[in-house]
N, C-alpha and C positions, 0 to 999 in steps of 0.2 A: 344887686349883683354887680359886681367890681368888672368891667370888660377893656379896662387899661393894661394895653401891653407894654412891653418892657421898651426900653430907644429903639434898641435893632430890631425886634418884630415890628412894631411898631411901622418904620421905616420902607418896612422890607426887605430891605439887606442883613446879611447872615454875616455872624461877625467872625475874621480867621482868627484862628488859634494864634497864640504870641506866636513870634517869631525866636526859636530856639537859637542857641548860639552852637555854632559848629564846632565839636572839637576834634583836630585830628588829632591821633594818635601813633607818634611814629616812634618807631623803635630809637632808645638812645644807642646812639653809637657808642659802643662801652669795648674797651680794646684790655682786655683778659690779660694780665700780668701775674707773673705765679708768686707767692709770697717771697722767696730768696730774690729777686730780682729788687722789689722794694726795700727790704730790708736791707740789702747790701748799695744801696744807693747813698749820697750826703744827707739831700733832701729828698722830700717828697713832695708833689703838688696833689690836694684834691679837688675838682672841681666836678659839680652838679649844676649844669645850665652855667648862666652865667655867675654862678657865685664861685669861689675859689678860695680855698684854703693852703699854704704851704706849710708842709712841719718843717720845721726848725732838726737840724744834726741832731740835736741832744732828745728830742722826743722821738725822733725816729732810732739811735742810738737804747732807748727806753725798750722800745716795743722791740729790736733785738734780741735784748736781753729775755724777754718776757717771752718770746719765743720759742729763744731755745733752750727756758726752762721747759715748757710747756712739751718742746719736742720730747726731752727727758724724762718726761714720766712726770713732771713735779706740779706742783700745782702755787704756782707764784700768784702773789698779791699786788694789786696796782693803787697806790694811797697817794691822791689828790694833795700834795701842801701846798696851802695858803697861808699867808697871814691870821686871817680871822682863824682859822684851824689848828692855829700851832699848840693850843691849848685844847686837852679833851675832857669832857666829862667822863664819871666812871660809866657810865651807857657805851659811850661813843669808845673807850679803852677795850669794855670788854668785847665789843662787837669785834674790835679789830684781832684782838686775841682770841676771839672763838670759845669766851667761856662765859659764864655770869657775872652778871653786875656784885651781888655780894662775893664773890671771887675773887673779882679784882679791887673791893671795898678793902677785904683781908691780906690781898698783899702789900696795898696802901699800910695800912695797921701794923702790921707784922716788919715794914721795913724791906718788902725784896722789892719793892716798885716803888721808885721815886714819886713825890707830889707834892700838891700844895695843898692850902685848906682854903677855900672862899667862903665866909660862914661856916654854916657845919657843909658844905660840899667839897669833893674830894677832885681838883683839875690835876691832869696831868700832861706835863709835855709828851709833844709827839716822840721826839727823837726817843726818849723814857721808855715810852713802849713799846716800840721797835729795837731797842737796845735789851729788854728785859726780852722777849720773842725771842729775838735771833741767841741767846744767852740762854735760854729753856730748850730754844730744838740742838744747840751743841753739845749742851748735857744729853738730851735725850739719846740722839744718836750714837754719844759717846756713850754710853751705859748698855746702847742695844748691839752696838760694838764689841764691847767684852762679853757678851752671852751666846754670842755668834763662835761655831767651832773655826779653830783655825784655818781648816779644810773646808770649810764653807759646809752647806747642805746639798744632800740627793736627794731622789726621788722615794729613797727608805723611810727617810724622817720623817716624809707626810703619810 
């Protein structure tokens, strides 16, 4: 029969529990600014503790705009360029146009969307697809334009 106890019994002293590490939790001091107040500002500064970010005019100038699409009913897109990006696959084309990959394979093919060939792969510049986009909802609009009565709609038509 084994009657070795452990160090602390052993000893006789009872061993404390670690010692936890205290964290207070205090409220951050966060001073409420309403969206127009930022936006209509040059810059902006963000800061989280001590780390700090300022946007620059032109990204704050950005979200502006994105805005007061957004105020509008519309539904605006925010597209990251970089260098490495400036070229898309047919994946990354369709995603941003909101259709299929063999979709936008076929407008490659067909010639309504500019590209290149890298192997048998289909790259497309950005500007390309953004220029074929904004060229698809001017027709759209323009065509749902003329089927719209000059008098606009009432509450009969529905």
């Amino acid at each position: 029969m084994n009657t070795k106890k452990s160090g602390a019994q052993a000893s006789g002293k009872t061993q404390k529990p670690a010692a936890r590490a205290k964290s207070v939790s205090r409220p951050a001091r966060m001073k409420t600014i309403d969206l127009e107040t930022v936006l209509s500002a040059d810059r902006v500064t963000i800061s989280r503790g001590r780390e700090r970010v300022e946007l620059p005019g032109d990204v704050v100038s950005a979200l502006r705009q994105y805005a007061t699409e957004l105020a509008r009913g519309g539904r605006p897109r925010l597209v990251a360029i970089t260098e490495d990006k400036a070229t898309l696959s047919s994946q990354q084309a369709a995603d941003l146009l909101n259709v299929s990959r063999p979709f936008v394979v076929k407008l490659a093919r067909t010639g309504q969307l500019r590209h290149t060939k890298t192997g048998n792969r289909h790259r497309f510049a950005l500007a390309d697809v953004l220029e074929h986009d904004a060229r698809v909802r001017r027709e759209r609009d323009d065509a749902l334009s003329e089927i719209v009565p000059a008098d606009g709609y009432d509450e009969s038509d529905f």
